[in-house]
C-alpha positions in Angstrom: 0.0 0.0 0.0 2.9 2.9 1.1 6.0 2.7 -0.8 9.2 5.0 0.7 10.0 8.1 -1.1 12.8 9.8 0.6 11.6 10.3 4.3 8.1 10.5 3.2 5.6 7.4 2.2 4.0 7.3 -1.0 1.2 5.4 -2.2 1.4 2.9 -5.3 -1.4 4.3 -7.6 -0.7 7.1 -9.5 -3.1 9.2 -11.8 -2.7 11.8 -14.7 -3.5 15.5 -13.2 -4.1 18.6 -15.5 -5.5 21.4 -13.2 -5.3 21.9 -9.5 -7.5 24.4 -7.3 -5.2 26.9 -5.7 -6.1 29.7 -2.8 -5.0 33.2 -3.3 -4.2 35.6 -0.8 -7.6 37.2 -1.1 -9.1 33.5 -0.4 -10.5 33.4 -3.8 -10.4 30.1 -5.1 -8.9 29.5 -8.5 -7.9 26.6 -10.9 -4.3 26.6 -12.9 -3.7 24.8 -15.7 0.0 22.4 -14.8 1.8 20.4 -16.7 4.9 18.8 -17.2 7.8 20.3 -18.4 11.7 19.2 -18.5 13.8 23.1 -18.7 13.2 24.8 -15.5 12.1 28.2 -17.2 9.8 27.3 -20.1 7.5 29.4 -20.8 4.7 27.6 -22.7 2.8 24.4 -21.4 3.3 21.6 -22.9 0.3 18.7 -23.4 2.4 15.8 -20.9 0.2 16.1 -17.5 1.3 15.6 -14.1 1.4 12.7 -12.2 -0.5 12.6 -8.7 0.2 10.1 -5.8 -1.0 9.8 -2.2 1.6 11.1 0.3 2.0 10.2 4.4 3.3 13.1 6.1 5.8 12.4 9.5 2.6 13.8 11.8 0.2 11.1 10.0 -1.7 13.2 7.5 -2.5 11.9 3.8 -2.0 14.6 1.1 -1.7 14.8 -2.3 2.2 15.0 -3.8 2.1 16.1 -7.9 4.9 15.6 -9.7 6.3 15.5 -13.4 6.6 12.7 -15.7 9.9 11.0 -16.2 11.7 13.5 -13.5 10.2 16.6 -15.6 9.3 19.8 -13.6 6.0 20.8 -12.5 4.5 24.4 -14.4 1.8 25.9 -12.6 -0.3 28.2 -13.9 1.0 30.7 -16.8 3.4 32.6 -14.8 3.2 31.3 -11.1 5.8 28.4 -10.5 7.9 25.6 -11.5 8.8 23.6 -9.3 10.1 19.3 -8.9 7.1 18.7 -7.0 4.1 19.8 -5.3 2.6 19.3 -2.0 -1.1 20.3 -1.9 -4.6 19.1 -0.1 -6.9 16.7 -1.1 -9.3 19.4 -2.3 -7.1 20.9 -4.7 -7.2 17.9 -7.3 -10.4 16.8 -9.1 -13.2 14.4 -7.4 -12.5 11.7 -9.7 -8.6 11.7 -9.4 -9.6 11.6 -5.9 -11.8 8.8 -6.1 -9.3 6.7 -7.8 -6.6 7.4 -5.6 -8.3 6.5 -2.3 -10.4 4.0 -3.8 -10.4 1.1 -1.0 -8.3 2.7 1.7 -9.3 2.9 5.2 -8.9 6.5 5.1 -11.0 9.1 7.1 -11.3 13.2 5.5 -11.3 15.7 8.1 -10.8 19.0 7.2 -8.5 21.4 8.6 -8.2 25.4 7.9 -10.3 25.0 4.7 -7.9 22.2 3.1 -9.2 18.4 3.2 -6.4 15.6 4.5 -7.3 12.6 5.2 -5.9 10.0 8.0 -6.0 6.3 8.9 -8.0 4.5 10.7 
């Protein structure tokens, strides 16, 4: 079920990601476009999506880690980051990516500070 990735604990399924919901300052809500892409300042998206795994934090929380395919970079939004990976809430992916990715887990959502995690039971 959880595979080790560094200090963290990943989880073995693994799902194509095109958009993710981000918060701005002003709390307003918004969905960027990311994608992957292998020079760390591109400036146009390419049409290779992300690649989106469950995570286990050290305090026991189950997020969402986003990453690029075949060690690519992560471009979010037009002009708002690239970056190796991404660390985000449950929330911020689609319902459906969601659904596959704790499909059959003992998991249980609580959320915290407007962001959904999720823990085991």
């Amino acid at each position: 079920m959880w595979e080790e990735y560094g200090d963290l604990f990943t989880g073995k399924r693994r799902v194509l990601v095109r958009s993710v919901k981000i918060r701005e300052e002003t709390g307003k809500i918004r969905r960027m476009r990311i994608c992957t892409v292998w020079d760390p300042f591109a400036e146009t998206f390419t049409k290779t999506p992300c690649l989106c795994r469950l995570v286990k934090l050290a305090d026991g929380k189950i997020c969402c880690l986003i990453t690029g395919q075949h060690t690519g970079y992560v471009k979010i939004g037009r002009r708002l980051a690239i970056q190796s990976l991404l660390f985000t809430p449950l929330n911020t992916i689609s319902k459906k990516a969601r659904n596959l990715l704790t499909k059959s887990l003992p998991l249980v959502f609580e959320e915290i500070d407007g962001n959904i995690v999720g823990f085991e039971r």
